[in-house]
C-alpha positions in Angstrom: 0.0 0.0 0.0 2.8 2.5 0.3 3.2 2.9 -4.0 1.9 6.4 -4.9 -1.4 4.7 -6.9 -2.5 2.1 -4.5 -5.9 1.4 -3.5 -5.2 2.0 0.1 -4.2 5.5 -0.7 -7.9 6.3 -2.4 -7.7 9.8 -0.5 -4.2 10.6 -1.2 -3.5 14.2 -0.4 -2.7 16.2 -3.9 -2.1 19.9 -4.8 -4.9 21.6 -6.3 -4.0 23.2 -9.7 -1.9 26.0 -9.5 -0.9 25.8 -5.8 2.7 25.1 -4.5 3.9 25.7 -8.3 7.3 27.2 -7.4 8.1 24.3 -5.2 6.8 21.4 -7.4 9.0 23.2 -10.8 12.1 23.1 -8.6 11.7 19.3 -7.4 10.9 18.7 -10.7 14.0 20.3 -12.1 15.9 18.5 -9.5 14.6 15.5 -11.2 15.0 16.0 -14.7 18.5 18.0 -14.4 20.3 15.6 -12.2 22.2 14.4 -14.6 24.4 17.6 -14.7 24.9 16.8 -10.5 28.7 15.1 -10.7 27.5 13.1 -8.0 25.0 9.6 -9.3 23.7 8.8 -5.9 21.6 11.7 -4.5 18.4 12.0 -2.5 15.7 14.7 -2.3 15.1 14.9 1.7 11.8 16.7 2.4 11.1 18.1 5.5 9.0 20.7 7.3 6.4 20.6 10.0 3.4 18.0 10.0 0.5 19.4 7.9 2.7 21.7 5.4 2.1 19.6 2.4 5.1 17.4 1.5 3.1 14.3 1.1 0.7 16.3 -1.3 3.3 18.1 -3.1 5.3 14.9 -3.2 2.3 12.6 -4.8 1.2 15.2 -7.3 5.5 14.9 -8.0 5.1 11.5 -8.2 2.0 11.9 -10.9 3.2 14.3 -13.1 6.0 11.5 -13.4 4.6 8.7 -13.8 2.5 10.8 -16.7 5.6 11.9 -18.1 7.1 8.5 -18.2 10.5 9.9 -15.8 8.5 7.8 -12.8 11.4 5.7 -11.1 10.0 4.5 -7.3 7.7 5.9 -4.8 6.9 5.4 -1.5 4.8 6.6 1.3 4.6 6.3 4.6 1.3 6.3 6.8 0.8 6.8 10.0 -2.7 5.5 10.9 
């Protein structure tokens, strides 16, 4: 249940058109520019306080992606 699609995330939080832009465009170029990074192995660490949005900006990330074909891995975490 922890892929970005699955059935047990029916209610996944996602952005609403035109919200977070800035912040979606730069993980996004993070994405598609890391091949310029000298450096193979890197990781996007997300963090802020609970109830910012990084799950939702993260699984609207994760479908533009998959839409655009560059989708690699997800994974989500719940705490229920």
């Amino acid at each position: 249940g922890a892929v970005h699609d699955s059935k047990e995330r029916c209610d996944a939080p996602k952005c609403m058109s035109e919200t977070r832009v800035a912040v979606q465009d730069e993980i996004l170029s993070w994405i598609t520019d890391g091949h310029m990074d000298a450096d193979p192995k890197r990781i996007l660490w997300v963090t802020g306080p609970a109830g910012t949005g990084k799950t939702a900006i993260l699984g609207s990330i994760a479908e533009r992606c998959k839409a655009d074909g560059t989708l690699a891995a997800t994974f989500f975490i719940s705490k229920r």
